[in-house]
PDB file as gemmi writes it, atoms N, CA and C in Angstrom:
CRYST1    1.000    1.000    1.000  90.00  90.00  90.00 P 1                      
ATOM      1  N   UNK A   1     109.232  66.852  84.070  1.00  0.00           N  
ATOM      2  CA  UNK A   1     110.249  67.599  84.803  1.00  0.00           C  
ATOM      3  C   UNK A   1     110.780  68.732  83.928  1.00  0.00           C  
ATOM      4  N   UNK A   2     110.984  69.791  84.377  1.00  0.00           N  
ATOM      5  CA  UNK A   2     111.424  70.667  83.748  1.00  0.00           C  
ATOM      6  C   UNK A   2     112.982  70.615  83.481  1.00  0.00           C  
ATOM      7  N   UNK A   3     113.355  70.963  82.087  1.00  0.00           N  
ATOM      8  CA  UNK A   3     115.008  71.208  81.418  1.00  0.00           C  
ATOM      9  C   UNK A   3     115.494  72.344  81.870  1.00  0.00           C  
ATOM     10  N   UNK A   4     116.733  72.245  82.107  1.00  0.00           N  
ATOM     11  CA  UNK A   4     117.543  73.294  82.363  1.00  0.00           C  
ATOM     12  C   UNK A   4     118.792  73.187  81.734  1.00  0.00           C  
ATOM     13  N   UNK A   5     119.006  74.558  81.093  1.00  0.00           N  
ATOM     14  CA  UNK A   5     120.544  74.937  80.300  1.00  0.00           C  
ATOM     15  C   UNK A   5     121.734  74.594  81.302  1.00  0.00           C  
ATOM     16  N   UNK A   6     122.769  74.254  80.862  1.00  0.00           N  
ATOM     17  CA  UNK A   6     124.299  74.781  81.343  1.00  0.00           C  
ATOM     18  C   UNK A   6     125.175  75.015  80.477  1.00  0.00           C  
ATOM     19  N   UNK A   7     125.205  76.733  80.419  1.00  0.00           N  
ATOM     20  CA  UNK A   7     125.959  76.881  79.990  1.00  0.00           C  
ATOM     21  C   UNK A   7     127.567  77.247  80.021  1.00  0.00           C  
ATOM     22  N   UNK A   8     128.405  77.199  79.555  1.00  0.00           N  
ATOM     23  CA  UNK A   8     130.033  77.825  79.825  1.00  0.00           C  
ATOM     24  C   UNK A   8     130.563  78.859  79.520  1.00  0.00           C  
ATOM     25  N   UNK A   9     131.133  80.007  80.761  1.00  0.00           N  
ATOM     26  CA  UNK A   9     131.882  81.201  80.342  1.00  0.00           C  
ATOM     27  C   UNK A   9     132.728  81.127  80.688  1.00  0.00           C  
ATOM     28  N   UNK A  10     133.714  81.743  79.341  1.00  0.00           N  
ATOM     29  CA  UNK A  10     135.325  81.891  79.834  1.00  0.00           C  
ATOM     30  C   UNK A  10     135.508  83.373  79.726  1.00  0.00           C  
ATOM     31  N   UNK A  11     135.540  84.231  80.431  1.00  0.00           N  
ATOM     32  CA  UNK A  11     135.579  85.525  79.864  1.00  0.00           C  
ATOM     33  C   UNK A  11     134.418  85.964  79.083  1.00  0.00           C  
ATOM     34  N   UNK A  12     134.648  86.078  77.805  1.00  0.00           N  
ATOM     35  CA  UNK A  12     133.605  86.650  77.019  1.00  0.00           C  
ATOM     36  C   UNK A  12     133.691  85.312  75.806  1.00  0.00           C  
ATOM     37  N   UNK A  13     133.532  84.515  76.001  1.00  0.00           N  
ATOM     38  CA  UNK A  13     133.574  83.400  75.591  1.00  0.00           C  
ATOM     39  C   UNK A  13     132.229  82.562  75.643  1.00  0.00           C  
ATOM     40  N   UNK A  14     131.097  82.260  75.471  1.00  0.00           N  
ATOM     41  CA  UNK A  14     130.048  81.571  76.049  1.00  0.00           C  
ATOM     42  C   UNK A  14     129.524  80.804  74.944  1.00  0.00           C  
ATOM     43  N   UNK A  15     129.627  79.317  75.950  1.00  0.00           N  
ATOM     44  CA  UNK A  15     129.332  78.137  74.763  1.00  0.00           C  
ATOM     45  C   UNK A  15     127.899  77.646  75.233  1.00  0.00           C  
ATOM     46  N   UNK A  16     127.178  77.753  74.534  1.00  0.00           N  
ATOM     47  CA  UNK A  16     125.522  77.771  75.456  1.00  0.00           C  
ATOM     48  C   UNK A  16     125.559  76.205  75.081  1.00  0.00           C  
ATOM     49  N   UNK A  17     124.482  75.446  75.806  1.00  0.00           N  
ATOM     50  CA  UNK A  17     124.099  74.388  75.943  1.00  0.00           C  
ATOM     51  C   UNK A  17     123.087  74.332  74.981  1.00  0.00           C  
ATOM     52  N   UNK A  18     122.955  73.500  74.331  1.00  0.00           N  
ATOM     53  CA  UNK A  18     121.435  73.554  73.169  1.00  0.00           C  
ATOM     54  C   UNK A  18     120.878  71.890  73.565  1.00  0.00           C  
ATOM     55  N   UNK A  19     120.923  71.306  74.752  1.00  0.00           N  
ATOM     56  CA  UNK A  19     120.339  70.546  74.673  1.00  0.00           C  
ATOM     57  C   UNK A  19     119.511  70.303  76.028  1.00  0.00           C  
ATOM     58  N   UNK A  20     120.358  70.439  77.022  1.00  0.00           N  
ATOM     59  CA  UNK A  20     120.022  70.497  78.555  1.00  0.00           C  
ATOM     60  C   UNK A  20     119.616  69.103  79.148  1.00  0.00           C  
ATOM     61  N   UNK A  21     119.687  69.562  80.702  1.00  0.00           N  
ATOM     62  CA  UNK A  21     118.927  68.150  81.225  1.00  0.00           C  
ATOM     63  C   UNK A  21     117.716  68.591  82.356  1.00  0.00           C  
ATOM     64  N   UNK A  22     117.171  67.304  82.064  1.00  0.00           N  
ATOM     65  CA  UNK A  22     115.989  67.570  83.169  1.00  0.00           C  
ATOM     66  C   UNK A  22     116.487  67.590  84.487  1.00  0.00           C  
ATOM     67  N   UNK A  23     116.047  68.275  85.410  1.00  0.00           N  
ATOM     68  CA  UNK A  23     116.352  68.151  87.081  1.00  0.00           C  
ATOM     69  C   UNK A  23     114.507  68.720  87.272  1.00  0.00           C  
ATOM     70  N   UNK A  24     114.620  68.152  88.620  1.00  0.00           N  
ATOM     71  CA  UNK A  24     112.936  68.097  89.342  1.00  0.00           C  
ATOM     72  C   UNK A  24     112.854  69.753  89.999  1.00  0.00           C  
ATOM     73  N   UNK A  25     114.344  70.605  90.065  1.00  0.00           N  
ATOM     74  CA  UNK A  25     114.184  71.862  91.039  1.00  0.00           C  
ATOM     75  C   UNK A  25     115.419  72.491  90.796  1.00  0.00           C  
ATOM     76  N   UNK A  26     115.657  73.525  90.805  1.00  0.00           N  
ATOM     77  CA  UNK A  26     116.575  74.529  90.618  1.00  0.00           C  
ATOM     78  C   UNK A  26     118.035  73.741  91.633  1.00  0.00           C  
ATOM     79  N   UNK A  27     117.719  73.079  93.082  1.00  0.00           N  
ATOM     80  CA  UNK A  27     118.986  72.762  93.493  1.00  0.00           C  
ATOM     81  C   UNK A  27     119.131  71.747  93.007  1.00  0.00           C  
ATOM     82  N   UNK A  28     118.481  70.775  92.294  1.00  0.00           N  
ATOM     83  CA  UNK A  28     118.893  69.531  91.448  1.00  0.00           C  
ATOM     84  C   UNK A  28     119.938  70.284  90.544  1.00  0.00           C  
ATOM     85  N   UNK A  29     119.358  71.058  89.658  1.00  0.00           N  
ATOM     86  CA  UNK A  29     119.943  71.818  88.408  1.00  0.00           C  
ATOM     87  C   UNK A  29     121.376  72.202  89.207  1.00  0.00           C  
ATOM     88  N   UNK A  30     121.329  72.902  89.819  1.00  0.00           N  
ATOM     89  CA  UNK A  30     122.821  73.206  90.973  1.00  0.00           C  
ATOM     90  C   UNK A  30     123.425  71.840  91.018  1.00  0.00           C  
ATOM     91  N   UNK A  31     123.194  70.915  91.812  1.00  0.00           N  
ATOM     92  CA  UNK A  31     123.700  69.783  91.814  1.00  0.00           C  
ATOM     93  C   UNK A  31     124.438  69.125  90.694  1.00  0.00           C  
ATOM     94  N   UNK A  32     124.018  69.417  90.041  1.00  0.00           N  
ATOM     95  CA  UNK A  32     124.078  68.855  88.605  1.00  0.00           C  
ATOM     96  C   UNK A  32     125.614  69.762  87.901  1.00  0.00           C  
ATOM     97  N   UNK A  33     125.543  70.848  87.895  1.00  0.00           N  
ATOM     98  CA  UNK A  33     126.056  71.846  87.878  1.00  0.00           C  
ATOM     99  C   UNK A  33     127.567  71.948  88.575  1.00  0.00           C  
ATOM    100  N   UNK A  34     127.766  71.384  89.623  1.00  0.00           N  
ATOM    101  CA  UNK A  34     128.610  71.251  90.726  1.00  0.00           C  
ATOM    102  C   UNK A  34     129.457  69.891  89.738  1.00  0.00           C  
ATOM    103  N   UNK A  35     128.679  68.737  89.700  1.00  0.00           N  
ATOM    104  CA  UNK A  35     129.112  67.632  88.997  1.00  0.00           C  
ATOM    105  C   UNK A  35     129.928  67.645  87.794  1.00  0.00           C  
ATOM    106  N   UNK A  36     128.768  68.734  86.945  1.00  0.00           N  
ATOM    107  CA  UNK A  36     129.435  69.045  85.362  1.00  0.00           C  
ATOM    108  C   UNK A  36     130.908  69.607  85.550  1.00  0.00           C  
ATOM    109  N   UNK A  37     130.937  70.545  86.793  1.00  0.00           N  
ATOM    110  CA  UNK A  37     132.238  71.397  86.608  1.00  0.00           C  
ATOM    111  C   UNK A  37     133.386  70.249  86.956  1.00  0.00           C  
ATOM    112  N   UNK A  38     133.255  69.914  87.963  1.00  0.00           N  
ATOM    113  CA  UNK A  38     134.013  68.726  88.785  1.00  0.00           C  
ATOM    114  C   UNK A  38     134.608  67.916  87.485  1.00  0.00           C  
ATOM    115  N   UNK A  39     133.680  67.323  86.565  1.00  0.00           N  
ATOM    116  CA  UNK A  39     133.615  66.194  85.639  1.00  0.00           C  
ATOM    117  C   UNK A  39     134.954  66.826  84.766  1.00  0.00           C  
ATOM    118  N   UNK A  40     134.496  68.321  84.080  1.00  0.00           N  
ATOM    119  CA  UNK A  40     135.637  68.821  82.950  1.00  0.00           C  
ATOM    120  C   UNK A  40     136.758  69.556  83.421  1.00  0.00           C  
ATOM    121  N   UNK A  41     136.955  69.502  84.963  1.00  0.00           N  
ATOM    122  CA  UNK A  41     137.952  69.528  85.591  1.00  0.00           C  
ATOM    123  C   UNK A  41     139.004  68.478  85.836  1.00  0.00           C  
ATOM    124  N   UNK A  42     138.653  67.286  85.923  1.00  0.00           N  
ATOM    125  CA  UNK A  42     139.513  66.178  85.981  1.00  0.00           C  
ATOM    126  C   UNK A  42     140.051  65.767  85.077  1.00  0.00           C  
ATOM    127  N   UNK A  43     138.298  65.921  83.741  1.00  0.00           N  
ATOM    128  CA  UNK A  43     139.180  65.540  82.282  1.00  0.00           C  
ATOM    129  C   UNK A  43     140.180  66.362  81.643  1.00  0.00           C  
ATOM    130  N   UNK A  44     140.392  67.906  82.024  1.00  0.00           N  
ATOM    131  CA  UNK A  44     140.794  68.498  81.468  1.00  0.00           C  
ATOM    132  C   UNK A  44     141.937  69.244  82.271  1.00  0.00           C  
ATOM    133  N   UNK A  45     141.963  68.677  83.520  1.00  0.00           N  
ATOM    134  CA  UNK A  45     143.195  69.421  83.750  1.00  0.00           C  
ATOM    135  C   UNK A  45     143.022  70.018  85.750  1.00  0.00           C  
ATOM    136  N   UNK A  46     143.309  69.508  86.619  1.00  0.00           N  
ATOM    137  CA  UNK A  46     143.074  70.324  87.852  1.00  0.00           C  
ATOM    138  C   UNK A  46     143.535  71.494  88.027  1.00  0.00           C  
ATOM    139  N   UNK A  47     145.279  71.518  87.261  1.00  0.00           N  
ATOM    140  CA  UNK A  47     146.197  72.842  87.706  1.00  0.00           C  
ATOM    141  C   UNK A  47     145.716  73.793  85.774  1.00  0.00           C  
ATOM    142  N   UNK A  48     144.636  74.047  85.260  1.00  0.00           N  
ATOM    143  CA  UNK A  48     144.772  74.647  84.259  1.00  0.00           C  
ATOM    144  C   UNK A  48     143.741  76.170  85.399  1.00  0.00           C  
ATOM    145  N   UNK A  49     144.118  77.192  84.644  1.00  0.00           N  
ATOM    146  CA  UNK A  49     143.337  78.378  85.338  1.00  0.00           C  
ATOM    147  C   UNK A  49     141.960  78.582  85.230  1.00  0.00           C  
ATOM    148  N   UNK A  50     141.415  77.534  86.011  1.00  0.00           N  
ATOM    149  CA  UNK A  50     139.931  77.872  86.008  1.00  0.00           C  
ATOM    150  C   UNK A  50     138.974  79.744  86.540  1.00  0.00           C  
ATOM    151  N   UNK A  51     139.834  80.541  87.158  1.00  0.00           N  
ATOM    152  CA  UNK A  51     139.290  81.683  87.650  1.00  0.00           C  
ATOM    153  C   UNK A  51     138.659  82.404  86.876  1.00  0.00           C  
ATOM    154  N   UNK A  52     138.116  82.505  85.524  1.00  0.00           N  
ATOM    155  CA  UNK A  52     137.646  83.190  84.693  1.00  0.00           C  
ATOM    156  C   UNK A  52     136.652  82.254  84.369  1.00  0.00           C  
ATOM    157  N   UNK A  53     136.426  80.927  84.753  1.00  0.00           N  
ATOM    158  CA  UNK A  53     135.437  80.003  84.062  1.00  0.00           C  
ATOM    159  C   UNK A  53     134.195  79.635  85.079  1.00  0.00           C  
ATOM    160  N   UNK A  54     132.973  80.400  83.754  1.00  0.00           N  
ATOM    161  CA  UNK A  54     131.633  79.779  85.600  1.00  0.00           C  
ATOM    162  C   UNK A  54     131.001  78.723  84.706  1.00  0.00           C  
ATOM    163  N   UNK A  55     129.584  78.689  85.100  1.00  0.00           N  
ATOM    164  CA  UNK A  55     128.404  77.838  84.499  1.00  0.00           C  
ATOM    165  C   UNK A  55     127.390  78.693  85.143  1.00  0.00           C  
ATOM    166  N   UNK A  56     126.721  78.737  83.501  1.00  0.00           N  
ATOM    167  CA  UNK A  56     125.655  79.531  83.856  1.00  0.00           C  
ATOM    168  C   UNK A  56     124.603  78.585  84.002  1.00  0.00           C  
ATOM    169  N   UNK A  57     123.369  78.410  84.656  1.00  0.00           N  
ATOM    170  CA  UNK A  57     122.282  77.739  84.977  1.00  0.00           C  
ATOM    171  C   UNK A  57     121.190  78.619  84.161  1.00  0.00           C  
ATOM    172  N   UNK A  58     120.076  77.945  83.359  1.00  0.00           N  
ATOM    173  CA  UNK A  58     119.492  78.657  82.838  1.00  0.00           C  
ATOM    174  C   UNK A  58     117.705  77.845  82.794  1.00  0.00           C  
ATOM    175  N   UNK A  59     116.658  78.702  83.455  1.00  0.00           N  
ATOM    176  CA  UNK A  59     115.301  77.835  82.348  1.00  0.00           C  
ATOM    177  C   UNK A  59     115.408  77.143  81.425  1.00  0.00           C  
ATOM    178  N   UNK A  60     114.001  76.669  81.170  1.00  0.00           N  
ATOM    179  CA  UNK A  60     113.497  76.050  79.564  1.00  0.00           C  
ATOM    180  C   UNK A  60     112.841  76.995  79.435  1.00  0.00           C  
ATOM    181  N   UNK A  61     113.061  78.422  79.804  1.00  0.00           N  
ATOM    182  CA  UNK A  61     112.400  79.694  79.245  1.00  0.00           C  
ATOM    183  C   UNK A  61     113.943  80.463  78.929  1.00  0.00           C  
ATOM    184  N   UNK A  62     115.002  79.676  79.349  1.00  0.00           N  
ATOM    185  CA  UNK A  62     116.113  80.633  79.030  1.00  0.00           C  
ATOM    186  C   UNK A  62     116.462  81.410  79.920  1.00  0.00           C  
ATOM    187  N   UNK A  63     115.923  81.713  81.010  1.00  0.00           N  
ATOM    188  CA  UNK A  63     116.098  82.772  82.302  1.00  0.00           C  
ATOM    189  C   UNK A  63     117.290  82.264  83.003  1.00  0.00           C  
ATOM    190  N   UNK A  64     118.140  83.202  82.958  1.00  0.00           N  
ATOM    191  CA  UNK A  64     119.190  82.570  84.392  1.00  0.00           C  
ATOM    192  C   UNK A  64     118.661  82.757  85.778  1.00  0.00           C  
ATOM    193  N   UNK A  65     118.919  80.922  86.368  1.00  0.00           N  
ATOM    194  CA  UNK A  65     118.677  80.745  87.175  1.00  0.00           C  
ATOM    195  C   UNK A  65     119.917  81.161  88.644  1.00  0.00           C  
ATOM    196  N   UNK A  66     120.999  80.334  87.904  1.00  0.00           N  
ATOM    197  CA  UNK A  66     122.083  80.861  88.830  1.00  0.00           C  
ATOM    198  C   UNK A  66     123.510  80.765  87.993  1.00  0.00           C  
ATOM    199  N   UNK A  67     124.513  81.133  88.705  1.00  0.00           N  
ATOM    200  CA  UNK A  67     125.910  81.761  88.098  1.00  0.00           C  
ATOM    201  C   UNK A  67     126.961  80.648  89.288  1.00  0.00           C  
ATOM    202  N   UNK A  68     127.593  79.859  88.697  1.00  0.00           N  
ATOM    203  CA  UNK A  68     128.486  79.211  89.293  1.00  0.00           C  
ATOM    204  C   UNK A  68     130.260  79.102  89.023  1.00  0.00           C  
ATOM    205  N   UNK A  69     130.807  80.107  90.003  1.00  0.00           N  
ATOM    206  CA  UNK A  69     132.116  79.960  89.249  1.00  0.00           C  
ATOM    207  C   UNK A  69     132.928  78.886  89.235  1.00  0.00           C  
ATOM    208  N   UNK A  70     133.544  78.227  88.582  1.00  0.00           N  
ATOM    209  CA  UNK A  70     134.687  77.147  88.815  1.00  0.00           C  
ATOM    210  C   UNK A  70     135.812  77.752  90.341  1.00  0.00           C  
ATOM    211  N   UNK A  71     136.072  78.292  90.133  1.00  0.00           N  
ATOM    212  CA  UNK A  71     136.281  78.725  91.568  1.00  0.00           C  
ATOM    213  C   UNK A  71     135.866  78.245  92.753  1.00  0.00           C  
ATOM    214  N   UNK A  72     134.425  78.798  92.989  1.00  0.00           N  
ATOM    215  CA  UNK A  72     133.826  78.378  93.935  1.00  0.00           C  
ATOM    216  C   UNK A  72     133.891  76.959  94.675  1.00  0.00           C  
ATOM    217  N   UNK A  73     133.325  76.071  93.240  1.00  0.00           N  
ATOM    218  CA  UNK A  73     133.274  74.690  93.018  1.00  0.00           C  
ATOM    219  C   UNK A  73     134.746  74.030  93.536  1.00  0.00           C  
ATOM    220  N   UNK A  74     136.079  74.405  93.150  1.00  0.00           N  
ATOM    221  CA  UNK A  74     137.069  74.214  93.685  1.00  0.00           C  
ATOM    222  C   UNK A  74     137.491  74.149  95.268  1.00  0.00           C  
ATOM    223  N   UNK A  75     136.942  75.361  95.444  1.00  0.00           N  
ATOM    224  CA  UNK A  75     137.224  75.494  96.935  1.00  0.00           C  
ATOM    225  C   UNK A  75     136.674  74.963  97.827  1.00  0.00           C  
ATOM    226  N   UNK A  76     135.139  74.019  97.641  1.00  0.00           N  
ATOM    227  CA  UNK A  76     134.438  73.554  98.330  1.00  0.00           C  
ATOM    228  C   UNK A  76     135.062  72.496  98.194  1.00  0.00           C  
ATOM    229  N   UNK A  77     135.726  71.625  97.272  1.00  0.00           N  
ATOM    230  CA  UNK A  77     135.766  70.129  96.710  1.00  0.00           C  
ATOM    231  C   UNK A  77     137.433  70.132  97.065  1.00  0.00           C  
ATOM    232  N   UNK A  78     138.013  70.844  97.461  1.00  0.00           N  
ATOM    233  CA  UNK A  78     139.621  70.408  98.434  1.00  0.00           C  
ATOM    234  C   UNK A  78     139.696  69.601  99.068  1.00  0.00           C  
ATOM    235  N   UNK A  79     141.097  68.556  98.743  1.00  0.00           N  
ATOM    236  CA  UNK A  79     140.952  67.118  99.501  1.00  0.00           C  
ATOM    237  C   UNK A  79     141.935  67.790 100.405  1.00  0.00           C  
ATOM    238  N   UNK A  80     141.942  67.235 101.753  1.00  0.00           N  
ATOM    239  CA  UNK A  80     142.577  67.757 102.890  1.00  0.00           C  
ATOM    240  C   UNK A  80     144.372  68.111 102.608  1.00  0.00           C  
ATOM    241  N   UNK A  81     144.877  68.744 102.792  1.00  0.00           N  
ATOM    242  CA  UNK A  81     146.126  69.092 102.464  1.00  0.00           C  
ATOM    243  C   UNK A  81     146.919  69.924 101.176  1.00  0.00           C  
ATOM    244  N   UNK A  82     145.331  70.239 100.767  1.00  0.00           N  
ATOM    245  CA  UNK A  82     145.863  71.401  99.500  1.00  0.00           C  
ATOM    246  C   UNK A  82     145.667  72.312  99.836  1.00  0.00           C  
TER     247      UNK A  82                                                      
END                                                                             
């Protein structure tokens, strides 16, 4: 199965991934991706200002695959009444 990066931007801030995980397809890697953000959102805080923070998706050639903002991820994952 092929590895894929995730990495973290805060601004101009970028903490690359040097280890990665396998997923079978680019929307696994997404999936995955969706999870990671979710995960260091809870540990770290729901009300901290995520709007400047994405995840970058990347090959095991290094190519970005896709750009995910914490944002995004937020707005999909609203429990009814926020």
């Amino acid at each position: 199965m092929p590895r894929y990066f995730f990495n973290l931007r805060y601004g101009h801030l970028h903490v690359l991934d040097s280890r990665g995980e396998t997923c079978s397809d680019p929307g696994e890697a997404l999936e995955h991706a969706v999870v990671a953000v979710l995960d260091l959102i809870t540990k770290e805080g729901r009300f901290r200002n995520w709007a400047r923070w994405s995840i970058e998706i990347e090959d095991e050639n290094r190519r970005r695959v896709a750009t995910l903002p914490f944002t995004l991820v937020l707005k999909s994952h609203r429990q009814p009444g926020e």
